[in-house]
N, C-alpha and C positions, 0 to 999 in steps of 0.2 A: 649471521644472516645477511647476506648482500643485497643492496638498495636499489638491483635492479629490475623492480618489476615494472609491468606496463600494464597500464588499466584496463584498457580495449581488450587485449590478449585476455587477462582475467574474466572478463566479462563474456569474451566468445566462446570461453570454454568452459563454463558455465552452466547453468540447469536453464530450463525456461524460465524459471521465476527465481530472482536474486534482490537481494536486497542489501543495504550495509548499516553497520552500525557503529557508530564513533567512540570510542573507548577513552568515557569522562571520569577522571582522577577523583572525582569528589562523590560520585554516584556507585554506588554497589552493586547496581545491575544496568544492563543493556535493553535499551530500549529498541523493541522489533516491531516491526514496520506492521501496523495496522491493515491495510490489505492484504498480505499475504495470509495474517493471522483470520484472517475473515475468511479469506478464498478455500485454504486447507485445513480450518478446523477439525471437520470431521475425524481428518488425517492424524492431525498432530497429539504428539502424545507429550506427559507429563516430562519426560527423560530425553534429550535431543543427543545423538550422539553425530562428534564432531569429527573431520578429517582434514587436515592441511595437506600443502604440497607434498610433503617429504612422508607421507604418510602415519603421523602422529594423531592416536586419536583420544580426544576426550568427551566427557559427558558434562551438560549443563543441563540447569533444571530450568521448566520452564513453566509460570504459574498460570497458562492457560486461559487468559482474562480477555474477552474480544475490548472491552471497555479500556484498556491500560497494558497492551500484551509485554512481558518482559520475562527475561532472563534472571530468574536470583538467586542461584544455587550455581555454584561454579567459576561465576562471568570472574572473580577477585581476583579467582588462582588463577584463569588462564591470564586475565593480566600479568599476573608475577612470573608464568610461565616463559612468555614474549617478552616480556621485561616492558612492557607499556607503561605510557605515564599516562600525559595527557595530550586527547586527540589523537589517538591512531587510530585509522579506520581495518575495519576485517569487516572485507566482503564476504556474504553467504549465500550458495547456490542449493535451492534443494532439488536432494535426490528421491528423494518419496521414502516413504516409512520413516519419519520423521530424522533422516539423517543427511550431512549436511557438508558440503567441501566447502571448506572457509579459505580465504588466502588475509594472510595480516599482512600490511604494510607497516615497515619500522618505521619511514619517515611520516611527521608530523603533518599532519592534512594544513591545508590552506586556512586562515582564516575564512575566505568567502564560506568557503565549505564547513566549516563549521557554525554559520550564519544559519547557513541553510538548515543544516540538521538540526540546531533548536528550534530554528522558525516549523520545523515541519513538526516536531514533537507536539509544539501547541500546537500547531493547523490539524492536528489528526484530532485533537479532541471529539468526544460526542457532541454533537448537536444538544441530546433527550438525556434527561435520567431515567432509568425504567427500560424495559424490555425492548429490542430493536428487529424490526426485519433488514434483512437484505436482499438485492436481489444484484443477479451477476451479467454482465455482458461485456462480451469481448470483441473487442474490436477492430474492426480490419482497417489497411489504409484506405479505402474508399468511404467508411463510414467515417473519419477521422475525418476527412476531408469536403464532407457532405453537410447544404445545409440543412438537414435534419436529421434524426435520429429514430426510428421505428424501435419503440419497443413492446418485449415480451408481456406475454399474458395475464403473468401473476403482478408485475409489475402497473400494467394496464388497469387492471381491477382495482390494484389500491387506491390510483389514483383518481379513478373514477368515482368513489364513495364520497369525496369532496368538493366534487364539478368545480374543479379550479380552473380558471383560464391562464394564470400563469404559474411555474414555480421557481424555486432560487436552486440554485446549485451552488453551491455550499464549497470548493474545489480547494486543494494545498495551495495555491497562488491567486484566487480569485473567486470571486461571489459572482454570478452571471443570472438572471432575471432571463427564464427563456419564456417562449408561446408555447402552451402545451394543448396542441390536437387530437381533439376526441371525437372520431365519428363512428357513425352506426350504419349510413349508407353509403353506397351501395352495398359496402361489407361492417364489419366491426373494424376500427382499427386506431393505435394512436401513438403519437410521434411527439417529440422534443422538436419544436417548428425554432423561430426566430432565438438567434443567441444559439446556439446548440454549436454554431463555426466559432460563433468569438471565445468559446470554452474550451474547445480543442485548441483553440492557438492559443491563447492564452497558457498552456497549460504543455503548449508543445508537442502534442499528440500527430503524430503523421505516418507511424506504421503498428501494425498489433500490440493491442495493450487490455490487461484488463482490469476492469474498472466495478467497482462495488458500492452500489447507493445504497445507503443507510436512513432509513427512515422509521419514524413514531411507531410502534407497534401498536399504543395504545386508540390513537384515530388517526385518520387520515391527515396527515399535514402537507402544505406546501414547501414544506423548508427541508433540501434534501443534500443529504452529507455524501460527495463523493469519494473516494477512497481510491488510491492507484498505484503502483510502483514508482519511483523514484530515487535514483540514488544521489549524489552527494560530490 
């Protein structure tokens, strides 16, 4: 397999939602990316079937856990397959029905890069033990770029139950403290006020992305766990 690939190329040809995962020598399974696992649940099924470049295809099992999502049936042999050791990354783009264009790179990822992808394994932890909601928005570059954030309805209710005037945002790179706007007149309506810019930049956010808060199922909490794409 020749070592000429290019990242950018991979990634524009690609699915809408891609994510990667770092193929570590010591661990059995591959750890996938918590938002995606969140966003396509409904979608994904136990059995993932895979397809590289050259059109090779395999199956991996996948244990379905929004709490710990991973790969444990398969990830060993398609190592042995690629001949991985440690730290190669295989990008995945999906294509719906739980199937899936991977591209492996043989060269060994950067350190930085593998910084990052442990630091994100713990950053993606739950907040809660215990039941979780979610709720989903997607984001345009004007809302990315805007100091506040208007959100949806069911999300709006939760937060209502607990008249908080502020909450935490919980993010892979950063903890952010926003103002959260609750009114009733002239309409109903409420918004992620103050902090809501330092959290996109923070976070790098400046064209469509989407984004899943995870919050206590059990009561209304302030403390809210972002979720987002990111690669590596």
């Amino acid at each position: 397999m020749e070592n000429n690939f290019n990242e950018d190329d991979v990634i524009n040809r690609m699915s809408r939602y891609q994510f990667s995962i770092i193929h570590l020598q010591d661990e059995a399974v591959g750890f996938v990316d918590r938002a995606f696992a969140t966003l396509y649940d409904d979608d994904l099924q136990r059995q993932w079937t895979l397809r590289d470049e050259e059109g090779n295809r395999h199956v991996v099992t996948y244990n379905k856990n929004l709490q710990k999502p991973m790969l444990i049936g398969g990830w060993t042999e398609l190592g042995h397959i690629y001949e991985l050791h440690d730290f190669h990354t295989i990008y995945f783009g999906y294509m719906g029905d739980s199937c899936f264009h991977i591209t492996v790179f043989p060269s060994k990822c950067k350190p930085l890069s593998i910084g990052r992808f442990l630091k994100r394994i713990e950053a993606d932890q739950p907040l809660f033990n215990g039941p979780k909601l979610h709720f989903f928005i997607f984001l345009n570059p004007n809302q990315c770029n805007a100091s506040h954030l208007d959100l949806p309805t069911d999300f709006d209710n939760y937060l209502r139950q607990g008249r908080f005037k502020y909450i935490f945002l919980y993010g892979p790179r950063k903890t952010v403290k926003c103002k959260l706007l609750l009114r009733n007149h002239p309409k109903k309506s409420s918004k992620i006020g103050s902090g809501w810019k330092e959290f996109c930049t923070a976070h790098g956010f400046h064209q469509t992305i989407d984004l899943v808060f995870e919050v206590d199922h059990m009561k209304s909490n302030q403390n809210v766990k972002v979720l987002t794409y990111c690669n590596f």
